[in-house]
C-alpha positions as CSV (number, residue, x, y, z in Angstrom):
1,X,54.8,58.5,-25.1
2,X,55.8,61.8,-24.0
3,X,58.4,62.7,-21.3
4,X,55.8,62.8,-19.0
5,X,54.6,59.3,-19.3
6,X,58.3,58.1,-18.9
7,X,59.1,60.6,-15.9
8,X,56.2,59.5,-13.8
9,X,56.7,55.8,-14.5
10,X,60.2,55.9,-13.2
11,X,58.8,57.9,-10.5
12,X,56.4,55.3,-9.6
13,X,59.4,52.9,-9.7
14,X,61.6,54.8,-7.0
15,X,58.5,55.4,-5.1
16,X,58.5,51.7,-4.8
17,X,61.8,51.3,-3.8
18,X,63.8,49.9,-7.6
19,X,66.3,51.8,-8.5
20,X,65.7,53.8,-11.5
21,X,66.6,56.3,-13.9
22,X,66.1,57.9,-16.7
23,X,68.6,58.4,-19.5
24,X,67.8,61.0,-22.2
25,X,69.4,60.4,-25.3
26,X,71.9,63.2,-26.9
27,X,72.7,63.9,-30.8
28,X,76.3,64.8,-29.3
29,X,78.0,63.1,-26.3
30,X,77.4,65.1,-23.1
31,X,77.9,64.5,-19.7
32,X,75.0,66.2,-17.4
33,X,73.4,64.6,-15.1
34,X,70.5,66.0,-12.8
35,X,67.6,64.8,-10.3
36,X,63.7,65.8,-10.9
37,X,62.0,64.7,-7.6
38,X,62.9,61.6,-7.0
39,X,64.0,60.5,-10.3
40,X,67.7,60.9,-11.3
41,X,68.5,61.5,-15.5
42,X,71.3,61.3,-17.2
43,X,72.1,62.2,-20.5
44,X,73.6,59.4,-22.8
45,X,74.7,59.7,-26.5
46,X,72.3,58.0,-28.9
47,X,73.6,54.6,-29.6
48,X,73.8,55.1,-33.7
49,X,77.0,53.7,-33.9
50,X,79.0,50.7,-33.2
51,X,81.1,53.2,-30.6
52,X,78.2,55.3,-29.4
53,X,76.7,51.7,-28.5
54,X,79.8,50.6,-26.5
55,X,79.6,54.0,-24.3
56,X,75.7,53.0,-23.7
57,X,76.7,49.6,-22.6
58,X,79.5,51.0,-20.1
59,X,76.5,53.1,-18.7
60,X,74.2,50.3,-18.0
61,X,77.1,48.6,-16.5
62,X,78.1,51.4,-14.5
63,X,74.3,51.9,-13.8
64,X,73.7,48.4,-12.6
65,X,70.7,48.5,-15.0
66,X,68.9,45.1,-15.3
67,X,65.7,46.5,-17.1
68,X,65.7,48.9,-20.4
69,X,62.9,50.0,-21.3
70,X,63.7,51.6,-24.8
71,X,61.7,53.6,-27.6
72,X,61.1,52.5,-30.9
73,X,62.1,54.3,-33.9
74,X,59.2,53.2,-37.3
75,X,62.2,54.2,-39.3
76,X,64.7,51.8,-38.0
77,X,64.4,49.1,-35.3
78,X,67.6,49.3,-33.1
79,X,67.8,45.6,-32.6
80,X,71.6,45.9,-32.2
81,X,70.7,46.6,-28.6
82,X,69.8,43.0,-28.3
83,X,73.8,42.6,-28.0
84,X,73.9,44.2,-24.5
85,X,71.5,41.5,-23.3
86,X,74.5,39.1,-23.0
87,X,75.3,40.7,-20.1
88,X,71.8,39.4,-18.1
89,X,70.1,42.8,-18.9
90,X,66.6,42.4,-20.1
91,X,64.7,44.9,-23.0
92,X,61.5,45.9,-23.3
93,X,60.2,48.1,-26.2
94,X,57.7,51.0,-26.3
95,X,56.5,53.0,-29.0
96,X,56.1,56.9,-27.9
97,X,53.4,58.0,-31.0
98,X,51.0,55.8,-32.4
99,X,49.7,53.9,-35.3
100,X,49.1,56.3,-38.1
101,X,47.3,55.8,-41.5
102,X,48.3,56.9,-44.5
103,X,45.0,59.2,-45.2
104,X,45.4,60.7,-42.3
105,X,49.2,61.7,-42.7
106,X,48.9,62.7,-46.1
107,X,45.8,64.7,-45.3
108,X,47.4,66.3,-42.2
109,X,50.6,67.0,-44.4
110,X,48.5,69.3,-46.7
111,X,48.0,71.4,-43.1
112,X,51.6,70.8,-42.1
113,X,55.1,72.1,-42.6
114,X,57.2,69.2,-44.1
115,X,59.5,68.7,-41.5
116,X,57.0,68.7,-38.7
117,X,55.1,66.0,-40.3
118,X,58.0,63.9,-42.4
119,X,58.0,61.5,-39.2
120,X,55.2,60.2,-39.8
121,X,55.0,60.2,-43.6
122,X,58.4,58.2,-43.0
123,X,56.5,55.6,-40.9
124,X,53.5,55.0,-43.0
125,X,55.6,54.4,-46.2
126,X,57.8,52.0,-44.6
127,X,56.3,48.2,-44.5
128,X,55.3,48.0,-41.2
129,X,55.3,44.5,-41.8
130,X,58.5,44.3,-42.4
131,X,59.1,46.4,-39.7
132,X,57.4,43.5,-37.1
133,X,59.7,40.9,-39.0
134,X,63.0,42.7,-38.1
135,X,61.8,43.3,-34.5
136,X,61.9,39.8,-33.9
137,X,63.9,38.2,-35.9
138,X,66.2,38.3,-32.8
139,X,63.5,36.7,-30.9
140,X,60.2,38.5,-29.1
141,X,60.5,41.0,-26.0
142,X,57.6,42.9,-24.2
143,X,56.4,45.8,-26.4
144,X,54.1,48.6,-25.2
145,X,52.0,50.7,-26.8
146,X,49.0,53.4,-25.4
147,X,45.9,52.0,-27.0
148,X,44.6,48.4,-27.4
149,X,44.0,50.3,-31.5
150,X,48.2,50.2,-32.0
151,X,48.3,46.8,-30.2
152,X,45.8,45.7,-32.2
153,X,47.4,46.7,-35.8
154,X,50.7,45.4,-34.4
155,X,49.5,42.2,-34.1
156,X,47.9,42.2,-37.4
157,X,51.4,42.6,-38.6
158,X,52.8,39.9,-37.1
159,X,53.5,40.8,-33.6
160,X,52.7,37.9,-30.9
161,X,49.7,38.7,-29.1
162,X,50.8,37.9,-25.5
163,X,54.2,40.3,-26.1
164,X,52.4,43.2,-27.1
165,X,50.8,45.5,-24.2
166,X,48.4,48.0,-24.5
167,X,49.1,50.4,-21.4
168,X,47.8,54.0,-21.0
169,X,49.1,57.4,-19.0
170,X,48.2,57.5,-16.1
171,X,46.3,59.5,-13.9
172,X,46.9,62.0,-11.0
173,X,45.6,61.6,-7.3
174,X,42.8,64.3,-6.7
175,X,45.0,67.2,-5.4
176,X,43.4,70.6,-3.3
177,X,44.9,73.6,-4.6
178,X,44.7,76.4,-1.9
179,X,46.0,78.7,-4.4
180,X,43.4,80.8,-5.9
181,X,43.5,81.5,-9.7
182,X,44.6,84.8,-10.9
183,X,44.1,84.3,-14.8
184,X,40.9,83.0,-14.6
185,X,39.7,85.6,-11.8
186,X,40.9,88.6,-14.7
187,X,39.2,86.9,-17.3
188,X,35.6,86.4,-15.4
189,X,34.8,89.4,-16.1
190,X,35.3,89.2,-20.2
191,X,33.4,85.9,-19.9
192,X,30.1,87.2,-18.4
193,X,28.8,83.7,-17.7
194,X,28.6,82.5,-20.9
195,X,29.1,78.6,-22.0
196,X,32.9,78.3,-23.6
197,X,34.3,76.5,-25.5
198,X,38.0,75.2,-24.1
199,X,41.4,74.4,-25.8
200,X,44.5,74.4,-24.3
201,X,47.8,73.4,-25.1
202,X,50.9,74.7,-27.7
203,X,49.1,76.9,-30.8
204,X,50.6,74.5,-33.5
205,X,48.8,73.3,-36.9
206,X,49.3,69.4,-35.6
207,X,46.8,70.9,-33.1
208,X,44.4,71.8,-35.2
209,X,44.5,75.6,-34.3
210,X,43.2,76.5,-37.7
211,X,40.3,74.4,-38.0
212,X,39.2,75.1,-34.8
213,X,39.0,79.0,-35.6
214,X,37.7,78.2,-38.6
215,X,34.6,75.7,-36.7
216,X,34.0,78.1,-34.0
217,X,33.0,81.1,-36.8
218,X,30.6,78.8,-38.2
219,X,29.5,78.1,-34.4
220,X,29.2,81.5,-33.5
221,X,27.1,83.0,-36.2
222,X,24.7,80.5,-34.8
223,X,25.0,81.0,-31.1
224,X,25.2,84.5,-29.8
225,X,26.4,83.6,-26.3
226,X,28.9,80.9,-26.9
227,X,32.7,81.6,-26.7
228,X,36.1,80.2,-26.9
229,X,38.8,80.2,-24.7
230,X,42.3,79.1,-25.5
231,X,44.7,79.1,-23.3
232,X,47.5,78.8,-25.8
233,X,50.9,77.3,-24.0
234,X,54.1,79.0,-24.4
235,X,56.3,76.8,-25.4
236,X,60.1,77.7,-25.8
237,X,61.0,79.0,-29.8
238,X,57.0,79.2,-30.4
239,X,55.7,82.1,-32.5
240,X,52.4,82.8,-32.3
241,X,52.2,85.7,-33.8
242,X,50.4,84.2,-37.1
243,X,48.1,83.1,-34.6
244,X,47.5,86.4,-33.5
245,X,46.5,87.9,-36.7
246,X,44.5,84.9,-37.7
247,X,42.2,86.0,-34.5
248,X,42.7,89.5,-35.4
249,X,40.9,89.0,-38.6
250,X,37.9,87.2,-37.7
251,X,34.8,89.0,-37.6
252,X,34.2,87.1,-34.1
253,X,37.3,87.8,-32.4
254,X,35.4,89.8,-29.8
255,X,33.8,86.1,-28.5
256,X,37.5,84.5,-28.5
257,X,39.8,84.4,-25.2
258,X,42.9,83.8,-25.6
259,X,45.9,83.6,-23.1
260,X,49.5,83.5,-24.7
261,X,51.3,82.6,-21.3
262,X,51.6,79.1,-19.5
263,X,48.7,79.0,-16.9
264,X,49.5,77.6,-13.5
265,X,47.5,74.3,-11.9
266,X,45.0,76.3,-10.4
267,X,43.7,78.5,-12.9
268,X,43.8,75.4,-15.9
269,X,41.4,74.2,-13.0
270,X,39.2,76.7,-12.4
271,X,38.9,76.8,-16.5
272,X,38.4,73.2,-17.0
273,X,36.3,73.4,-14.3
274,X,33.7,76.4,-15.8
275,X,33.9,75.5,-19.5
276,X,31.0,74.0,-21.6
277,X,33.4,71.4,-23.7
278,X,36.9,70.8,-24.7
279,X,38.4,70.9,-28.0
280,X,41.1,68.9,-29.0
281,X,41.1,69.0,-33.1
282,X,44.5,67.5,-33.3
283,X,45.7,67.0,-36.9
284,X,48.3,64.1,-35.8
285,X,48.2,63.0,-32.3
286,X,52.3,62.9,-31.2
287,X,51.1,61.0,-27.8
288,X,48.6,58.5,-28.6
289,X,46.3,59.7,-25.6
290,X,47.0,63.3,-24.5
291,X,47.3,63.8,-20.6
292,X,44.9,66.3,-21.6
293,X,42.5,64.3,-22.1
294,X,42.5,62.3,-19.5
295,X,42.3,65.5,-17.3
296,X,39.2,66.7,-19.0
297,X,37.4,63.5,-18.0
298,X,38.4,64.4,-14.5
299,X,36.5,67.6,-14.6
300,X,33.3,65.3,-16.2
301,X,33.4,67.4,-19.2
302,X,33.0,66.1,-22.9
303,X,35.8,66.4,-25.1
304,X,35.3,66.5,-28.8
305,X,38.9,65.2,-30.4
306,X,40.0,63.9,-33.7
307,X,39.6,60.0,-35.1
308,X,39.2,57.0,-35.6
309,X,42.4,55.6,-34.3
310,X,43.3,55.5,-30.7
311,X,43.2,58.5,-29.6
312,X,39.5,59.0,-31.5
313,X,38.6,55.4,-29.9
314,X,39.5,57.1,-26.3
315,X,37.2,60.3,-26.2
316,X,34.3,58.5,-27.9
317,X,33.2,57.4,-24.6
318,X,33.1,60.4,-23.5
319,X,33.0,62.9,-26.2
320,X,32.7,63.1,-30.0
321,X,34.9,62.3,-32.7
322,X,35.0,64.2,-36.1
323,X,37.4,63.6,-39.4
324,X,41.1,65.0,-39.1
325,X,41.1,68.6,-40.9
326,X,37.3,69.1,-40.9
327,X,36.1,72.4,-39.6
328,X,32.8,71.8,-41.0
329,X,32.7,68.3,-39.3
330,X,34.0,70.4,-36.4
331,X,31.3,72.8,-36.2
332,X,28.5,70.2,-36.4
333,X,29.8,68.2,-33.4
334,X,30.6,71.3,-31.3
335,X,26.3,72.4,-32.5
336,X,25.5,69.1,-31.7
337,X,26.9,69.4,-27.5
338,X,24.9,73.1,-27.3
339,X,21.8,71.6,-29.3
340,X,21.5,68.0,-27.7
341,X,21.3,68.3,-24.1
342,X,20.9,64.8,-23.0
343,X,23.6,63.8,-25.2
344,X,25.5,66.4,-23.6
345,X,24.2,65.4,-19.8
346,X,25.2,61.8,-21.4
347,X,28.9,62.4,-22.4
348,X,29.5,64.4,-19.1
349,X,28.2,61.5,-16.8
350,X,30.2,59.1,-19.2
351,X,33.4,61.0,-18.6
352,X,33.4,61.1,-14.8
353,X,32.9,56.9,-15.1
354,X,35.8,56.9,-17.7
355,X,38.1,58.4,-15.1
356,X,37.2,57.0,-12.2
357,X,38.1,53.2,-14.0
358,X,41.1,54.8,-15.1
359,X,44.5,53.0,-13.8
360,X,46.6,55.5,-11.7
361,X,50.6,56.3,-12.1
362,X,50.9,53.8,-9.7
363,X,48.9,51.4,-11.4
364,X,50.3,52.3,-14.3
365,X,53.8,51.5,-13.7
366,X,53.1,48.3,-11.9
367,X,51.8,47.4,-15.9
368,X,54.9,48.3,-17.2
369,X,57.0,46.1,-14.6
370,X,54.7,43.1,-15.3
371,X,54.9,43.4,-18.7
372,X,58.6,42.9,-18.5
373,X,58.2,40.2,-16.3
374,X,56.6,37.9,-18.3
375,X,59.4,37.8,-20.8
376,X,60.7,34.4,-21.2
């Protein structure tokens, strides 16, 4: 789950009156401490030893925690933290990623630079069986996962059923922006009204950057009008220069739109908002089911995404799913939306229904406290 997911569940907490917090775990022992909103975080060492453990349990005691909700390492469960619940404090596991396959890591590892991607090869040659075993050989605590697909596989490996809870992100409260866009007002221009294609997010291979390009070359040589629009994130220590000269090269680049800054709320609006479709081509999903997402069905607008696991199993509703690493797969789903317009008409209806049955924050962390409540 990423930060966010964590952040707005503690948020939710506060809101509600429990004291919370979030501590951030540390290679090196450091002693900062800061408040986001509402939500206070500290940073902790990472309990990998026998002393860094001790120093965790004297802040949980100085804390006055009662509740941990900690993330799970596929490399190693730390079950040692099962000691510190002689003291009355209760744990509850949560797995930030997902359940990976092995075709699609190894396929993605073709794509990816070894150490981005050796997480994941290290999870999929482990025995996830094994794996289970050890996480409750101590006995069985609340786990939580994104999808009911990981909750699912869990429990084929052993993990008890009524433990294991499938919870997703949340999502916001409708918010008016009074802020006009400023991005999206230069760009209108450039765009002439034609349909777009979107993507937004970090330009990174485990995106999919590649094989997007590569689809949308094959799309346009079909479609005159059609564009792309990427709004590419930029993220601290990313280069996107090979980016740059990938687009450079194309013989479409003319009919792609790229933005290499951070947008702010209201222009990702107004181009969510405007666009034909959204691509989300992700190689390896790091968060099970991107906030993006979820934000895309707000707007009612297909998404066409990577699967099947959880993630593809999440935008099928409302969207298409092609193979991991398939631009020509790629290309044929993104013809498909511009060819098929009551499938198109279809998906978009389908993704305003998916969001509005979508649990809020609120919601969300009220799962997350229940969950831990059932643990006998």
């Amino acid at each position: 789950m990423p930060w966010r997911t964590i952040y707005e569940v503690c948020r939710c907490f506060c809101l509600a009156d429990h004291t919370s917090i979030i501590l951030s775990g540390k290679q090196r022992e450091v002693k900062n401490e800061w408040a986001i909103g509402h939500v206070r975080v500290r940073d902790v060492l990472k309990p990998k030893s026998d002393s860094a453990l001790k120093k965790l349990a004297h802040v949980l005691k100085e804390e006055d925690i009662d509740i941990l909700y900690w993330p799970l390492d596929w490399r190693s469960p730390r079950t040692d933290l099962l000691q510190l619940e002689i003291t009355g404090l209760r744990v509850t596991w949560y797995i930030p990623g997902a359940w990976y396959g092995h075709g699609q890591v190894f396929k993605a590892a073709a794509h990816m630079r070894s150490k981005a991607v050796l997480p994941y090869v290290a999870q999929v040659l482990g025995s996830r069986r094994q794996f289970v075993k050890k996480l409750t050989a101590g006995g069985v605590r609340p786990l939580i996962v994104m999808t009911d697909y990981s909750r699912n596989k869990l429990v084929e490996n052993g993990y008890p059923p009524s433990a294991c809870h499938s919870i997703p992100p949340g999502k916001e409260k409708l918010l008016i922006l009074d802020e006009p866009p400023v991005v999206f007002n230069e760009f209108r221009n450039d765009l002439q009204g034609k349909p777009y294609f979107l993507f937004f997010g970090p330009p990174q291979k485990i995106r999919g950057v590649a094989e997007m390009l590569s689809a949308f070359k094959t799309v346009a040589r079909q479609h005159p009008d059609i564009k792309l629009v990427c709004l590419f994130r930029s993220d601290p220590g990313l280069d996107a220069s090979h980016w740059k000269r990938m687009i450079e090269r194309m013989d479409c680049k003319d009919r792609i739109h790229c933005i290499w800054t951070s947008v702010g709320p209201a222009d990702l609006d107004y181009f969510l908002r405007n666009c034909f479709a959204v691509l989300k081509p992700f190689l390896l999903v790091p968060s099970e089911i991107p906030l993006a997402v979820i934000e895309t069905a707000e707007y009612g607008k297909p998404v066409i995404g990577t699967g099947p696991d959880g993630t593809g199993k999440f935008i099928g509703d409302f969207g298409l799913t092609v193979p991991f690493a398939s631009p020509k797969k790629l290309a044929q789903a993104m013809l498909e939306l511009l060819s098929n317009k009551e499938l198109y008409s279809e998906k978009c209806r389908a993704a305003k229904h998916v969001y509005e049955g979508h649990p809020t924050w609120d919601e969300v962390a009220n799962r997350w406290l229940k969950a831990t409540q059932l643990q006998t």
